[in-house]
C-alpha positions in Angstrom: 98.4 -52.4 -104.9 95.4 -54.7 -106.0 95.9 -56.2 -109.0 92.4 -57.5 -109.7 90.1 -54.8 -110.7 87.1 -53.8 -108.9 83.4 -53.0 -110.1 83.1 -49.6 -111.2 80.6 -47.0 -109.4 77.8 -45.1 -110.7 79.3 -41.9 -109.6 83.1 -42.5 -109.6 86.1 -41.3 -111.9 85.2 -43.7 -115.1 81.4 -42.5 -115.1 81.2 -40.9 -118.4 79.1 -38.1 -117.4 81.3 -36.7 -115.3 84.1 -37.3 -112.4 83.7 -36.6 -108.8 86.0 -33.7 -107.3 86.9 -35.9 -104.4 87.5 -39.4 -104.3 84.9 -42.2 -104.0 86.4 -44.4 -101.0 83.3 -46.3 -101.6 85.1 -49.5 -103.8 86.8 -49.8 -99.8 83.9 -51.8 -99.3 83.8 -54.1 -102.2 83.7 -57.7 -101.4 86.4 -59.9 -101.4 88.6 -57.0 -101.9 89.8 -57.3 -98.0 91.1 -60.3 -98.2 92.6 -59.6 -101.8 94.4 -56.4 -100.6 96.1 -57.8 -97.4 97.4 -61.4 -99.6 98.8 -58.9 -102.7 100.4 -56.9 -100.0 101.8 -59.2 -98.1 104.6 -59.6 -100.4 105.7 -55.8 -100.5 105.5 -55.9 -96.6 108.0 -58.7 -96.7 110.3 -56.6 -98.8 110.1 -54.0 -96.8 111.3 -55.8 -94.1 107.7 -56.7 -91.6 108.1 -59.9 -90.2 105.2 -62.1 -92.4 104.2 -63.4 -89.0 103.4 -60.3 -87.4 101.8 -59.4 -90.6 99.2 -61.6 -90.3 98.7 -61.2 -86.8 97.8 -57.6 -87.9 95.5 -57.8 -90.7 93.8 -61.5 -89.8 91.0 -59.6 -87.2 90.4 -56.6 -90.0 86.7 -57.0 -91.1 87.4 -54.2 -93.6 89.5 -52.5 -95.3 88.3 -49.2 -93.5 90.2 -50.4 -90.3 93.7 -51.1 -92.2 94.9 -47.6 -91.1 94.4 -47.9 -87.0 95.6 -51.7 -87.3 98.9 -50.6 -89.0 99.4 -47.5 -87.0 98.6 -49.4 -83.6 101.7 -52.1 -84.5 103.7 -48.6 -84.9 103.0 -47.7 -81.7 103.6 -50.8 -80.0 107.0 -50.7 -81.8 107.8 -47.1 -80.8 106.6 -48.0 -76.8 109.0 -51.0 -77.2 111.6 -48.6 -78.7 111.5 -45.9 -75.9 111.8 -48.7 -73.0 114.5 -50.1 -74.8 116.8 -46.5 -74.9 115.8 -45.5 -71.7 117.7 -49.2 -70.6 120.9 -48.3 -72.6 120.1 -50.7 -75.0 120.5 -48.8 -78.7 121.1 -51.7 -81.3 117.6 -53.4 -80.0 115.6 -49.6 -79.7 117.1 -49.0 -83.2 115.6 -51.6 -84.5 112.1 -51.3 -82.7 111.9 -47.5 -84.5 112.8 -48.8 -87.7 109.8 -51.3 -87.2 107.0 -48.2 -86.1 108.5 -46.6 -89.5 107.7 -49.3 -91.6 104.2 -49.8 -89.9 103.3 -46.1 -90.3 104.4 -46.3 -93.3 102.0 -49.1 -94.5 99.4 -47.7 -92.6 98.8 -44.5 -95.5 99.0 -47.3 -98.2 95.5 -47.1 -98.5 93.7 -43.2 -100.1 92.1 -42.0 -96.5 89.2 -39.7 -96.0 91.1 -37.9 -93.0 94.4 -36.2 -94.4 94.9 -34.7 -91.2 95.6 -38.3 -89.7 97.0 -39.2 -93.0 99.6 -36.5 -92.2 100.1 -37.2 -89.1 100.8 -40.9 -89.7 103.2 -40.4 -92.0 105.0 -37.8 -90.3 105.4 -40.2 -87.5 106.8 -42.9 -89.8 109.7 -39.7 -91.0 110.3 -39.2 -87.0 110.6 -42.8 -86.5 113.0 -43.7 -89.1 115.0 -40.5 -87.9 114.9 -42.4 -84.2 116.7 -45.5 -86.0 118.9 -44.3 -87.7 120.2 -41.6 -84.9 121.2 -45.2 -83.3 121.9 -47.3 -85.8 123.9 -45.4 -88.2 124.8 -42.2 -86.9 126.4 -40.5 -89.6 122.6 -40.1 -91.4 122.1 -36.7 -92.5 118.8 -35.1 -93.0 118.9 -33.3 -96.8 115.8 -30.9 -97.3 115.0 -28.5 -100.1 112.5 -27.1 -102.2 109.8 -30.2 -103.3 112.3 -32.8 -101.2 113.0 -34.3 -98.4 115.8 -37.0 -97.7 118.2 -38.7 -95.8 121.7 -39.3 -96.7 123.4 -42.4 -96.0 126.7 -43.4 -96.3 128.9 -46.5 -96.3 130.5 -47.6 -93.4 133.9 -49.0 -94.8 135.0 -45.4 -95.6 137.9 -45.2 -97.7 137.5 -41.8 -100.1 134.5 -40.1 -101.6 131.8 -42.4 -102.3 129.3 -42.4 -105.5 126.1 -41.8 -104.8 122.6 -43.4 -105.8 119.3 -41.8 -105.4 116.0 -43.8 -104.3 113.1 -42.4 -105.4 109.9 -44.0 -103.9 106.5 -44.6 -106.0 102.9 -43.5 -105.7 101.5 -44.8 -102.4 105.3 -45.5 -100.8 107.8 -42.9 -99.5 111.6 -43.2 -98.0 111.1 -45.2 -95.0 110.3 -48.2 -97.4 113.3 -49.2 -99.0 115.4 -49.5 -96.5 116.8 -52.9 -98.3 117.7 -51.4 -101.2 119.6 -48.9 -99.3 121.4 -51.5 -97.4 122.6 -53.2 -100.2 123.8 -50.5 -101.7 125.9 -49.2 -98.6 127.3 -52.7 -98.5 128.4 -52.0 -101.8 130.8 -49.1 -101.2 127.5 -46.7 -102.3 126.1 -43.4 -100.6 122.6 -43.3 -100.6 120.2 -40.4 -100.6 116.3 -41.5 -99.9 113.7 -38.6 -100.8 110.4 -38.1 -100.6 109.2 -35.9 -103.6 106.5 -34.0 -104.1 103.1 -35.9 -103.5 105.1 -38.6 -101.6 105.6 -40.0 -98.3 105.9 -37.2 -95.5 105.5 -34.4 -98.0 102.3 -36.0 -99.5 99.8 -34.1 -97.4 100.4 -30.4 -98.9 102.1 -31.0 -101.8 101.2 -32.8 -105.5 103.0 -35.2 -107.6 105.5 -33.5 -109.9 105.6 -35.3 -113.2 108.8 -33.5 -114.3 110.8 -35.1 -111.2 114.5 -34.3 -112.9 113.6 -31.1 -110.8 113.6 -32.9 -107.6 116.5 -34.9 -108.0 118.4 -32.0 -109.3 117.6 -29.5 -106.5 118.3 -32.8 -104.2 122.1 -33.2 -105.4 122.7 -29.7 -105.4 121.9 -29.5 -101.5 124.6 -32.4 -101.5 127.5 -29.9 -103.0 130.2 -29.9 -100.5 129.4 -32.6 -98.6 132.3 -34.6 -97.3 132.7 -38.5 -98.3 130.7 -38.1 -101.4 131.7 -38.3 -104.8 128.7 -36.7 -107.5 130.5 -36.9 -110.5 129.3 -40.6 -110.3 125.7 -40.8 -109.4 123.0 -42.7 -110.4 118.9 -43.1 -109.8 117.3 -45.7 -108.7 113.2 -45.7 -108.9 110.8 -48.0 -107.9 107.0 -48.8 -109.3 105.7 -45.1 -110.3 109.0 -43.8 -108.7 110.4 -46.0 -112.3 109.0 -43.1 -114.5 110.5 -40.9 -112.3 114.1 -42.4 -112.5 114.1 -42.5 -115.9 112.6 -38.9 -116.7 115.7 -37.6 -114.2 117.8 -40.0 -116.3 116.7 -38.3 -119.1 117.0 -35.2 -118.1 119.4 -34.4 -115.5 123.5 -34.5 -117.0 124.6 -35.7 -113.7 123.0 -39.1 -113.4 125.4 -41.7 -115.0 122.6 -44.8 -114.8 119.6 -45.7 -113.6 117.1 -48.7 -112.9 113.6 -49.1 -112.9 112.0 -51.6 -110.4 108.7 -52.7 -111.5 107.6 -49.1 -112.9 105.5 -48.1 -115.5 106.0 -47.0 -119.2 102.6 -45.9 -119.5 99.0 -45.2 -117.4 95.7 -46.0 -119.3 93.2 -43.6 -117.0 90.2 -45.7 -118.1 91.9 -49.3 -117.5 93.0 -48.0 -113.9 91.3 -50.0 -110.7 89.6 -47.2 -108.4 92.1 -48.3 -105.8 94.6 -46.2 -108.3 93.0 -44.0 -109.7 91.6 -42.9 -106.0 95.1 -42.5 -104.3 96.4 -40.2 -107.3 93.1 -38.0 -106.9 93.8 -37.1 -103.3 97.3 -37.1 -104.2 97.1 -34.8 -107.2 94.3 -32.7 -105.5 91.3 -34.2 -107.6 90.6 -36.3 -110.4 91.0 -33.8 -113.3 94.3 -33.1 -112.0 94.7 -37.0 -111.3 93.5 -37.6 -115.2 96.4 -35.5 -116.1 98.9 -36.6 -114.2 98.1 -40.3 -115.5 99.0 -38.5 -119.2 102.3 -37.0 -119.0 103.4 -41.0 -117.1 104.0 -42.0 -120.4 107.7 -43.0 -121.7 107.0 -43.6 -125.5 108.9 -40.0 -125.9 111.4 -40.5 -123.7 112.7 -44.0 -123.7 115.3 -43.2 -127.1 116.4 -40.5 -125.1 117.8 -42.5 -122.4 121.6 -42.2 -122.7 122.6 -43.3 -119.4 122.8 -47.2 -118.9 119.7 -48.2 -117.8 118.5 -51.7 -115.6 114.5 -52.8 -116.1 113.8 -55.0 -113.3 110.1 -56.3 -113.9 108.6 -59.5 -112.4 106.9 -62.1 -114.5 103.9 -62.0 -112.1 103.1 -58.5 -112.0 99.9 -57.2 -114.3 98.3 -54.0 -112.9 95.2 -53.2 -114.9 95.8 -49.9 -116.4 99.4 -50.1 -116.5 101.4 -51.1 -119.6 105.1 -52.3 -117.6 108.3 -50.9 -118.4 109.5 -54.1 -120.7 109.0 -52.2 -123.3 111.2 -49.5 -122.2 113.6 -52.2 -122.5 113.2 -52.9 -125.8 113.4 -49.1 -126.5 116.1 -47.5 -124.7 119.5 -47.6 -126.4 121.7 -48.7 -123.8 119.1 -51.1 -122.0 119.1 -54.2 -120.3 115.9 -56.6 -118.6 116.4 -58.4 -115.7 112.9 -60.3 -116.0 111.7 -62.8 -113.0 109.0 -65.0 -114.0 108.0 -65.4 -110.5 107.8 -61.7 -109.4 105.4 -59.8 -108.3 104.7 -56.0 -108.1 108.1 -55.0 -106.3 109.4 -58.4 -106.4 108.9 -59.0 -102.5 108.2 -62.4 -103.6 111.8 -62.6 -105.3 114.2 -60.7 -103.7 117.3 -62.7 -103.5 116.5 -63.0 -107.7 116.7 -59.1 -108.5 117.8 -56.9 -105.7 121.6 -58.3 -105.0 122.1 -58.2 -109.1 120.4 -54.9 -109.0 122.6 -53.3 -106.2 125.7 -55.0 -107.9 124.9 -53.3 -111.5 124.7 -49.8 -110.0 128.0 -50.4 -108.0 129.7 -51.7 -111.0 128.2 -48.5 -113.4 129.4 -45.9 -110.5 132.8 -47.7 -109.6 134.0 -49.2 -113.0 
């Protein structure tokens, strides 16, 4: 997300007199903020695994911001034409790959708050069936986990050899399951299961449902749809959440017996409503239904009550580079928790995709070692 903020509007959710019941999509237009958008996210594409090339190949002809959505979408279904050809010739491994690739674009094509939620839905329901597509190919033990305010995928390790622990990834405010895909990987090369969920307000389920600040509800309905299930340990289970998916981890942390860790990957410890860019504080009002139920959602992402509470071992990953107006960063949770520990990487940015061989192989390696030790 933009980390620079821009100008304020007359009629938008910091005008004093009043906030809009929709959101003002008007900051799209702000200058500069194109080419500021598409360099801040170039980054978390990377980590998410878009070839940088191709990347800039996409957004270089965009003359505004309004026209991110088709450009993102149209690499998607380049990538899912390529995909087909590919399975209809026999070869999986390469149409594997093409779907995973139309995930990740549709994906990052409902980064930005759009006016149509319709297409919105639509989008991202096509980056779900996508990533379905892969992983049917390329690792065909996937399950599909669904339940009440959840829907996931379950992964597990290849190498096999008893009941694996499990880790949960829980995905942040604009993001959903299809985008960290990396994370799972290196987790599933580490002996770990993996389920990836989309909560309420998130990824495929964003379009008729609203964030749900008290998220140990998700991730508890989420492992008790995994009771049963072979190869899977959940006696040892931990949570893994990532920038407003962090608050998320570490409320479930907090309040669900079963986890027995968690980490935080550039999340919050608490939202200032009025310090918020109107990129923000735009995608949680069409997310929470509104900016009076945006407003309150920003209030209860607050960890000052919480952080003693957190029993479990718990990871802060934060990079050195990452300073969202609005948002005070989950350091300080560091400093708080009992049992906590701050891997800090001065060159990091929001996510870390400009540092990922510094945080994520340590990150994956300090769950393993809390689930396996």
């Amino acid at each position: 997300m933009p980390t620079k903020a821009a100008p304020r509007h007359p009629n938008g959710p910091n005008d004093p007199k009043g906030t809009p019941a929709v959101p003002d999509l008007s900051f799209l237009d702000t200058p500069g903020l194109l080419a500021a958008f598409v360099e801040e996210t170039r980054p978390r594409a990377h980590g998410a695994g878009l070839d940088p090339y191709e990347y800039a190949r996409v957004t270089t002809p965009l003359t505004s911001l309004r026209d991110w959505p088709a450009a993102c979408r149209g690499a998607g279904h380049r990538y899912t034409a390529a995909a087909e050809r590919a399975a209809a010739e026999g070869r999986t491994v390469t149409a594997g790959e093409a779907f995973r690739s139309a995930a990740r674009w549709y994906h990052f094509a409902g980064l930005l708050p759009h006016p149509d939620r319709a297409a919105a839905a639509e989008t991202a329901a096509r980056a779900d069936e996508a990533m379905h597509r892969a992983l049917a190919l390329l690792d065909p033990g996937t399950e599909r986990v669904e339940g009440e305010g959840f829907a996931g995928r379950l992964r597990r390790p290849a190498s096999g050899g008893g009941a694996a622990p499990l880790v949960v990834v829980v995905p942040g405010m604009d993001s959903g399951k299809e985008e960290f895909h990396a994370v799972a990987e290196a987790l599933l090369a580490r002996g770990v299961a993996v389920l990836s969920i989309d909560g309420p307000g998130q990824g495929v389920l964003a379009a008729h449902t609203v964030p749900e600040p008290e998220y140990h509800r998700v991730v508890g309905r989420a492992l008790d749809a995994l009771a049963g299930r072979a190869g899977l340990d959940l006696t040892r289970t931990a949570v893994i959440g990532l920038s407003l998916g962090g608050y998320y981890a570490v409320e479930s942390a907090v309040h669900e017996p079963r986890l027995r860790a968690a980490a935080v990957v550039s999340g919050p410890y608490r939202l200032d409503w009025d310090g918020l860019v109107p990129f923000v504080t735009a995608t949680l009002a069409q997310r929470c239904g509104g900016y009076a139920a945006a407003r309150a959602f920003a209030a209860r992402v607050d960890l000052t009550a919480l952080a003693p509470a957190v029993t479990a071992p718990l990871l802060v990953v934060e990079g050195g580079e990452d300073g969202i107006p609005g948002v005070t960063a989950a350091t300080v949770l560091a400093e708080r928790a009992p049992d906590a520990e701050l891997l800090l990487v001065p060159h990091g940015n929001h996510l870390l995709g400009t540092a990922l061989p510094d945080w994520l192989p340590t990150t994956a390696d300090w769950l393993a070692a809390r689930l396996t030790g």
